[in-house]
C-alpha positions in Angstrom: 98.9 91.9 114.4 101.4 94.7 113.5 100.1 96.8 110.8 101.3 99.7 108.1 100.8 103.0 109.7 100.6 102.1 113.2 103.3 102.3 116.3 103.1 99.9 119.3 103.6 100.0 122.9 108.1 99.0 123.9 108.4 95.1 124.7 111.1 94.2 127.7 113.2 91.3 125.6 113.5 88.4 127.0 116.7 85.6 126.7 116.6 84.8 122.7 116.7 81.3 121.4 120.4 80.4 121.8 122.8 80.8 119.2 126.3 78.9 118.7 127.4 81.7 115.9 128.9 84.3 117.8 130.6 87.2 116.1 133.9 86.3 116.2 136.4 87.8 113.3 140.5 87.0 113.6 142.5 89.8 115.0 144.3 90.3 112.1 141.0 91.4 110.5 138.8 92.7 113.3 137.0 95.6 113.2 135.5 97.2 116.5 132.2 99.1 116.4 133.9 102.4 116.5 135.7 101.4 112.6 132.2 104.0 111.7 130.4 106.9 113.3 128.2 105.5 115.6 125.6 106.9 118.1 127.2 104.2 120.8 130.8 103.6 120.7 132.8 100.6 122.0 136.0 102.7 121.6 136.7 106.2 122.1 138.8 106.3 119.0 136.8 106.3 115.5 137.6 106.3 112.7 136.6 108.4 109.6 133.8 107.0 107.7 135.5 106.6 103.9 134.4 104.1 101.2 137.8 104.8 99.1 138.2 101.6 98.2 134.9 100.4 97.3 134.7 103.8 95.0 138.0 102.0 93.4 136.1 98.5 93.1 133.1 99.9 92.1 134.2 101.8 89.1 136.0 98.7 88.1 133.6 96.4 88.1 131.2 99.1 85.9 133.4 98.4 83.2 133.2 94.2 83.4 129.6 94.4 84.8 126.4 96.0 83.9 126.0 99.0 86.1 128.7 97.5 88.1 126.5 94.8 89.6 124.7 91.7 89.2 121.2 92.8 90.7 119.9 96.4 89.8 118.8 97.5 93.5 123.2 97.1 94.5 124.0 100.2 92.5 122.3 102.4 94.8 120.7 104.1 92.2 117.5 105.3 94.2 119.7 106.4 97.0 122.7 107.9 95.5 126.2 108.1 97.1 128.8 105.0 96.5 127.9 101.5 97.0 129.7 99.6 99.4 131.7 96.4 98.4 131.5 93.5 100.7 134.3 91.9 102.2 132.6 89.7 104.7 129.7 88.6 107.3 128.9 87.5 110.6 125.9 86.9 113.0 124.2 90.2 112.3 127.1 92.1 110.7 128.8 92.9 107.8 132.2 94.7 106.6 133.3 96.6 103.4 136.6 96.2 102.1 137.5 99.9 103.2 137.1 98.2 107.1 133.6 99.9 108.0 131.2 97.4 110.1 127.3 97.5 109.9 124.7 96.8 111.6 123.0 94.4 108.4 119.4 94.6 108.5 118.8 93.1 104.7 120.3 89.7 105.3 120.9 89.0 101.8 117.1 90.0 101.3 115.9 87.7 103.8 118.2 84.7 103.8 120.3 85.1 106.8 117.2 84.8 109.6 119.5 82.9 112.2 122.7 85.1 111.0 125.3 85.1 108.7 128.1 82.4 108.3 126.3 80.9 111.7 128.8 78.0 112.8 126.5 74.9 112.8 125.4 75.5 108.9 129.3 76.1 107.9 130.2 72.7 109.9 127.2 71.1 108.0 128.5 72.2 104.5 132.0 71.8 104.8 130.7 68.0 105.9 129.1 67.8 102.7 131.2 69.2 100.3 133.7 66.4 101.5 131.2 64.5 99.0 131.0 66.6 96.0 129.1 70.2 95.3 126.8 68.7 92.8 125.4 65.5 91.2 123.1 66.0 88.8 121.1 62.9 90.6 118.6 62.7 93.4 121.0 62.9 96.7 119.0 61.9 100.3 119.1 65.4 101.4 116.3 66.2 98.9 114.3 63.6 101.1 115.1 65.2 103.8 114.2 68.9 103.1 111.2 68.4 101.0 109.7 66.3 104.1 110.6 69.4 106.8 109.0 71.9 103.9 106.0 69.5 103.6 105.4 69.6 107.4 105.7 73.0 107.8 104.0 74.8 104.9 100.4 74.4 105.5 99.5 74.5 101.1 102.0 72.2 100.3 101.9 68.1 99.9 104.5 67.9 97.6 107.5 70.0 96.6 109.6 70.7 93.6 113.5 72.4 94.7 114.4 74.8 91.8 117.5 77.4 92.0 115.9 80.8 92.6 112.9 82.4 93.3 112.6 83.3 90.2 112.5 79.9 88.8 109.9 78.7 91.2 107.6 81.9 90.2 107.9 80.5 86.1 107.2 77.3 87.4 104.4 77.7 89.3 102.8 79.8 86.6 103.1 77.1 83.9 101.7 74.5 86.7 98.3 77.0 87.2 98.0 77.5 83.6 98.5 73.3 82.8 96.3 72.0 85.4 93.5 74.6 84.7 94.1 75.1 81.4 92.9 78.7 81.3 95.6 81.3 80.5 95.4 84.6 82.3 96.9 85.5 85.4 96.0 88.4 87.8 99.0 89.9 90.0 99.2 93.2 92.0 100.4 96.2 91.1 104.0 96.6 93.2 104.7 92.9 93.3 107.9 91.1 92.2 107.3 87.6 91.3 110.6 87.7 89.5 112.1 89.2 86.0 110.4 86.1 83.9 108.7 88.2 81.2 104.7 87.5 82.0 105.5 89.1 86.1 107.1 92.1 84.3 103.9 94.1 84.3 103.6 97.0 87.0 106.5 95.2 88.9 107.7 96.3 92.2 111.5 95.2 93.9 114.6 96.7 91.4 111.4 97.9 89.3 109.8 100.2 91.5 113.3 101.1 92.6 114.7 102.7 89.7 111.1 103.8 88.4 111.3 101.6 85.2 108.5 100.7 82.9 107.4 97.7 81.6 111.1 96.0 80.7 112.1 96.5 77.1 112.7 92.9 75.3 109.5 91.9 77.0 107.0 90.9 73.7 103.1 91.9 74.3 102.6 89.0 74.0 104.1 87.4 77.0 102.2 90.1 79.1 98.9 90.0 77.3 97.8 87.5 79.5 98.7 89.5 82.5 95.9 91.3 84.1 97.1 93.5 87.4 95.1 94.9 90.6 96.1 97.5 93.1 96.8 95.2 96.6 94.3 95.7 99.3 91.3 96.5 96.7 89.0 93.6 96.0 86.7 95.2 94.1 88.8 95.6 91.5 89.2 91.8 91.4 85.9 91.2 91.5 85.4 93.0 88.4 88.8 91.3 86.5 86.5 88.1 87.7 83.5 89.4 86.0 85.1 90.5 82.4 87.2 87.8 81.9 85.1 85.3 83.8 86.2 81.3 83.0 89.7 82.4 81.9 91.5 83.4 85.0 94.1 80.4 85.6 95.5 81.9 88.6 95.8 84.7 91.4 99.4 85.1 92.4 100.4 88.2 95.3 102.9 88.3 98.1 100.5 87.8 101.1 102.4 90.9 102.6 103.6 92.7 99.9 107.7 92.9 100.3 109.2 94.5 97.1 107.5 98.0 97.1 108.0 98.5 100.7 106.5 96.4 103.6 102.7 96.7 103.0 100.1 93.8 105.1 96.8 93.1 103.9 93.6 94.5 105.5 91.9 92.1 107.8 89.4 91.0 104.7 91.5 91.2 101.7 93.4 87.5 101.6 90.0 86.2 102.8 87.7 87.6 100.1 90.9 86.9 97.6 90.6 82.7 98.8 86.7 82.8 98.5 86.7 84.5 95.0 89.2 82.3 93.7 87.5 79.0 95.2 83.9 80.6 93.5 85.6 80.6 89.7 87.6 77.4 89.9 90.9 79.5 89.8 94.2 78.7 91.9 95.4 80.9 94.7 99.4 81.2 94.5 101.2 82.6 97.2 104.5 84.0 96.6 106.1 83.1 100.3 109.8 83.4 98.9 110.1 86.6 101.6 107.6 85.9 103.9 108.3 82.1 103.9 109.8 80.9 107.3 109.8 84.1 108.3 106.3 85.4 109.8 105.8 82.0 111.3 107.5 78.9 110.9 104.9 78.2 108.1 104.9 81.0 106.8 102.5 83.8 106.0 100.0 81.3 105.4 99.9 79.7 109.0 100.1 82.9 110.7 96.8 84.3 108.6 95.1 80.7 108.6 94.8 81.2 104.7 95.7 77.9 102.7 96.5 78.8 98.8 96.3 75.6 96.5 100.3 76.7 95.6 102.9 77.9 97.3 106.6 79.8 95.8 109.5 79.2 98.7 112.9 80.7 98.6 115.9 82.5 100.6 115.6 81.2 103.7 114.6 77.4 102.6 118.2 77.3 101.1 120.1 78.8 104.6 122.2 81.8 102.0 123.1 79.5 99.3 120.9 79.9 95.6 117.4 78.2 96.6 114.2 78.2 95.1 111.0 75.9 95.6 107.1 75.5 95.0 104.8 73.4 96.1 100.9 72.5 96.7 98.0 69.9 96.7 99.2 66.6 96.0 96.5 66.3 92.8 98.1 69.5 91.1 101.7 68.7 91.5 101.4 65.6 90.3 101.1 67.5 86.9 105.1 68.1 86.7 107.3 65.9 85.0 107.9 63.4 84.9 104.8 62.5 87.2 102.5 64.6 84.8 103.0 66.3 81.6 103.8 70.0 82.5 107.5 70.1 81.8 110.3 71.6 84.2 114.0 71.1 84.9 117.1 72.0 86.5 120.5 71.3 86.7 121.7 72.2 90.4 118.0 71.7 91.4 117.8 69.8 94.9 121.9 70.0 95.1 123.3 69.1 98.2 125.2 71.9 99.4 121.6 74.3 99.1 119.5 70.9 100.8 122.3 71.1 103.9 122.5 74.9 104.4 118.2 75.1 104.3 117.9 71.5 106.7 119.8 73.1 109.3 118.2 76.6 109.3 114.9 74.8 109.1 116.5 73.3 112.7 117.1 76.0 114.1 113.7 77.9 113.5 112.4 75.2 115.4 113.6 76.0 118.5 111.5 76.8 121.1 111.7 81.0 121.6 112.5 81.7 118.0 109.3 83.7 117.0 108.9 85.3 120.1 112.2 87.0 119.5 112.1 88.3 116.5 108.8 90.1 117.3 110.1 91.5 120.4 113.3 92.8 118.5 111.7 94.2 115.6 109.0 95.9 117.1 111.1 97.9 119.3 113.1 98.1 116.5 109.9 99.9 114.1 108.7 101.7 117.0 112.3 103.4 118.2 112.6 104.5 114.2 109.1 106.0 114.1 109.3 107.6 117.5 112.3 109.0 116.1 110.9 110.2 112.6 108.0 111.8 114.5 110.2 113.7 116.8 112.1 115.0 114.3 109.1 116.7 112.7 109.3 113.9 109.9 106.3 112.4 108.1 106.7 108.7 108.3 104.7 105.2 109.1 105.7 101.6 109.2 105.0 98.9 110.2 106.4 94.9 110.8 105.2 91.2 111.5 108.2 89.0 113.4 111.4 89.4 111.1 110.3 91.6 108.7 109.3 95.0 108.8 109.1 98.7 106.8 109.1 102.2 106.6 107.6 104.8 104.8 108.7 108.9 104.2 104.3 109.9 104.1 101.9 109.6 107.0 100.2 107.3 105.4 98.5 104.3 105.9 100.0 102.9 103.0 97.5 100.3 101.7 99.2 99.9 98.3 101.7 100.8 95.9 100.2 103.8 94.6 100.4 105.1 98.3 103.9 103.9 98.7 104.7 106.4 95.6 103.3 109.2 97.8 106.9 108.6 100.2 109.1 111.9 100.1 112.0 109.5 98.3 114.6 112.1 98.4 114.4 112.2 101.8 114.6 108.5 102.4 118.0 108.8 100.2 119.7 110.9 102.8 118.2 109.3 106.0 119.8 106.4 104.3 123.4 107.6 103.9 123.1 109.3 106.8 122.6 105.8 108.4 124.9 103.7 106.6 127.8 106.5 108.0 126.0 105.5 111.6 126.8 102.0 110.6 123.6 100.6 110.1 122.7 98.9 106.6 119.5 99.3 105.5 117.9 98.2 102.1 119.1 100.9 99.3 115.4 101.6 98.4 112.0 103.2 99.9 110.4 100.2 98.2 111.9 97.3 99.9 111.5 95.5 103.2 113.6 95.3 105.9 114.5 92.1 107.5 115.8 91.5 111.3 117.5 87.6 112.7 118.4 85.4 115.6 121.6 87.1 115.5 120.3 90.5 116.4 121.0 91.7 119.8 119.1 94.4 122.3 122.4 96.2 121.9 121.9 95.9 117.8 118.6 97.5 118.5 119.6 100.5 120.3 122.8 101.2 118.9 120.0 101.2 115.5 117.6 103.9 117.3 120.3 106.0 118.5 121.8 106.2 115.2 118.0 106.9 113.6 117.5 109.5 116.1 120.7 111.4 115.3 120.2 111.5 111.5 116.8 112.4 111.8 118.0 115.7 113.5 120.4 116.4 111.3 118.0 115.8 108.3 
């Protein structure tokens, strides 16, 4: 198992699991490798790095948009510099509107694990919008995707489809407190279980990103119920166990913590956690919206051989389009309405264009290979970056599991949040620009995972290293 801190020996790749979404753009709007500065050209010509018109957009939209965006972490406010604007994806690319091409390696925070705008899942929705975008009824799909989620995700006999992660984090709360009727909650300190106002305590994602407090508009009493923990320390849940014993209705953490940086648990730590909630009658909830899909085909849970009694899915169950989920034992779901009592709703919940886009990604992880690869690409990818860092005098640590992985600016280990503060963040900040001039896009924080895909090639990889290597130099 990868772990924080640690570098590993190179892998020789071998054939990945085929893909039928090449990149392929028109030539009216193509954009060769050399559109930015990059370590390895495909074109002697290159052109100068300039995000004019996504300066233009940008200060637009901050007059129709708070901050100019719709999610906090988009402004690049930890990292300075412009953002860029979008104009399209493919495979494991993206372009700005000023003509620059990346090297993507956020995915649309997780989403796009077998690449963006991959042919197969484009045929499949233009199929089904032929019947409508949304009915407000139960549609077959639903059948169809609960039953794939069912059979994957060791926790989880049945299955409610929500719209975000988010959604499924409120949900899953309300379920916990119902079923055991107690009222607290205990969460870690760094992890983002969504902006409802009880997960809103010590937060990580957008939170930790631009340093906020607690969220103003947030009553105490939606938090008082709230108690927090640093990750990795079980002592200090033993002892939340001991003064509030018979009240805790649930422990909820990211079983590798995502939104303050990539951080895994220590060998004993989701262990003890499953043996202390089984000892006080409490339910283990595991937020798997990143790691869902993504470490193993059942997610973090199959590849530690931990079974929580709930499980929160998202991003990658929905294939890129708006996707949320959570599930458990069969005796506990049956709580939610209209089976049970515990009430929950949704509009565009189970619609059919999300159901198509997460059936055929589900497909497609299934392929024999698919795993394999993204381990072998992103540990050369981790180790390349930290070779780099440490030959360039840098302090820095990382660490990855299949298709996700992170980096820290300290030595470390980094077992926690409270080590993750110890990173040198201005110096993140320019390794970053530095980067996305290099063409590569990385997450616009120190405190948020990285994410690699199918569509990654050896040649992704390297070209990434090379550039790492050159703005390490020049930092």
């Amino acid at each position: 198992m990868a772990g924080i801190g640690l570098s590993w020996p190179s892998s020789n790749f071998t054939d990945r699991p085929k893909l039928t979404s090449a990149i392929s753009r028109s030539s009216s709007s193509r954009c060769c490798l050399s559109s930015v500065k990059m370590t390895v050209s495909v074109d002697q010509k290159k052109k100068t790095f300039t995000l004019e018109k996504s300066e233009q957009a940008f200060n637009a939209a901050k007059e129709l948009m708070p901050g100019g965006v719709n999610s906090p972490v988009r402004a690049f406010k930890s990292v300075g510099g412009q953002p860029i604007i979008i104009d399209s994806v493919k495979g494991s690319h993206m372009w700005d509107i000023d003509g620059n091409e990346y090297i993507d390696y956020v995915g649309s925070w997780g989403p796009a694990i077998i690449g963006h705008a991959d042919d197969e899942v484009l045929a499949a929705l233009a199929e089904t919008m032929k019947k409508g975008t949304s009915f407000g009824a139960p549609c077959l799909l639903e059948n169809v995707l609960a039953e794939m989620v069912i059979s994957a995700v060791p926790s989880i006999e049945m299955v409610r489809f929500v719209n975000s992660g988010t959604e499924a984090c409120m949900g899953v709360l309300r379920l916990a407190r119902a079923f055991t009727g107690k009222t607290k909650l205990i969460k870690f300190e760094g992890c983002y279980h969504g902006h409802a106002d009880a997960f809103l305590v010590k937060a990580g994602s957008g939170v930790a990103t631009l340093g906020l407090p607690d969220s103003p508009g947030v009553p105490k009493a939606a938090t008082s119920n709230t108690l927090t923990a640093p990750y990795n320390d079980i002592a200090a849940i033993e002892e939340l166990f001991k003064t509030h014993k018979g009240e805790i209705a649930a422990v909820i953490l990211e079983p590798v913590v995502g939104n303050s940086g990539f951080i895994t648990p220590t060998p004993e730590f989701l262990n003890s956690i499953r043996s202390i909630t089984k000892e006080n009658d409490t339910l283990l909830i595991f937020d798997e919206v990143m790691t869902g899909f993504r470490l193993a085909y059942g997610g973090a849970q199959e590849y530690y051989g931990i079974t929580p009694d709930l499980t929160t899915l998202g991003k990658i169950i929905g294939g890129g389009l708006p996707v949320g989920a959570y599930g458990g034992r069969r005796d506990i779901m049956e709580m939610v309405a209209p089976a049970g009592p515990m009430y929950q709703a949704g509009t565009l919940s189970g619609n059919p264009l999300a159901m198509t886009a997460g059936i055929h990604t589900l497909k497609r992880l299934q392929r024999s290979g698919t795993y394999e690869y993204l381990d072998k690409i992103t540990s050369q990818l981790i180790e390349g970056i930290l070779d780099a860092g440490k030959k360039g005098g840098h302090a820095i640590c990382g660490g990855y599991i299949s298709g996700m992985f992170g980096f820290f600016f300290t030595e470390g280990p980094v077992y926690n949040f409270e080590d993750a503060k110890k990173s040198d963040t201005a110096k993140f900040a320019k390794f970053y620009r530095g980067m996305l001039e290099e063409g590569v896009y990385l997450a616009p924080s120190q405190f948020e995972a990285g994410f690699t895909g199918l569509a990654h090639t050896p040649e992704d990889i390297q070209r990434t290293i090379d550039a790492a290597e050159k703005v390490f130099r020049q930092l």
